[in-house]
C-alpha positions, 0 to 999 in steps of 0.5 A: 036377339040380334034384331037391334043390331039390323033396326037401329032408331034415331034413339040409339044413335042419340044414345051412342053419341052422348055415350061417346061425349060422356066417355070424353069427358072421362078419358080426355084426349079429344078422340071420343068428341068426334065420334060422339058429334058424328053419331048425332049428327047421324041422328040429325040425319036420320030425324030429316030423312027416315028412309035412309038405310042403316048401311047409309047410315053407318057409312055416313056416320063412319066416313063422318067421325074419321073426317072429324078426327082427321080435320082435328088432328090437321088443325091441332098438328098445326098448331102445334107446330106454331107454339113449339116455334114461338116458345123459349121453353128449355131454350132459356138462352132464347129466353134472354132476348131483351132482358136487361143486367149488368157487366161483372168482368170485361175481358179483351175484345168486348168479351166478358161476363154478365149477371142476368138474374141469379145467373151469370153468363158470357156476354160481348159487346161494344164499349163496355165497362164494368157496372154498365147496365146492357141488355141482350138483343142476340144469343149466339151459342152460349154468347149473349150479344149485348148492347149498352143501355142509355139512360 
C-alpha cells in the first residue's frame, strides 16, 4: 500500500511541482513557487541521473525549496525596505517637496501661511508677500521651507 511512498518516478515529482504552481496561482503569496520550481527541477535531476536515490532526492528537493524561499525572501526584504524609503506615503508633508502655491498671510520673521491645493499650511521664507507664488524645497515639522519663484 505504501509502495508509492519508497519509489517515487520523475512523474510524481512533475505532478507534485506543477500541484504546487497550480496552488500558487490560488492562494497568492510567492510561497508555493518555490516549492513547486524545486520539485521539478527535482525532476530535472531525476531525468539526468536515474540512479539517484529517493533520500538523494528528497534532500535535494528539500535543501532546494528552502534556498529558493530563502534567496526570495532576501531579495523581496530588501527591496522592500528600498521603496518604504523612496516613498511619500502617509508622509503628505514630504509630499510637498517641490509643489508650488501661494502666500495667504504673512506674519513676523518670514512666517506665515500658504495655500497648496485644498489646504493651507505654515510656510517661512525670505522676502515674501502676500499673493506671491513660492514653492516648497524643505519640510521642517509642520514647517514648509518655501522660496519665491521667479518668473
Amino acid at each position: 500500500m505504501a509502495e508509492w511512498l519508497t519509489t517515487w518516478t520523475l512523474w510524481h515529482w512533475l505532478v507534485l511541482g506543477f500541484v504546487l504552481l497550480i496552488a500558487e496561482v490560488v492562494a497568492p503569496g510567492v510561497f508555493l513557487l518555490w516549492w513547486g520550481l524545486a520539485a521539478l527541477a527535482t525532476a530535472l535531476v531525476q531525468f539526468l541521473f536515474p540512479a539517484f536515490s529517493l533520500v538523494g532526492l528528497a534532500i535535494f528537493y528539500a535543501v532546494l525549496a528552502c534556498i529558493l524561499s530563502v534567496a526570495w525572501w532576501k531579495y523581496q526584504h530588501n527591496k522592500d525596505s528600498q521603496d518604504q524609503a523612496k516613498t511619500s506615503l502617509n508622509q503628505r508633508d514630504h509630499a510637498m517637496l517641490g509643489k508650488q502655491g501661494t502666500v495667504q498671510e504673512i506674519a513676523v520673521n518670514g512666517i506665515g501661511r500658504g495655500a497648496f491645493g485644498d489646504s493651507t499650511w505654515r510656510i517661512q521664507g525670505e522676502h515674501l508677500a502676500v499673493n506671491d507664488l513660492v514653492k516648497v524645497v524643505r519640510v521642517e515639522g509642520i514647517t514648509l521651507i518655501v522660496e519665491k519663484v521667479t518668473e
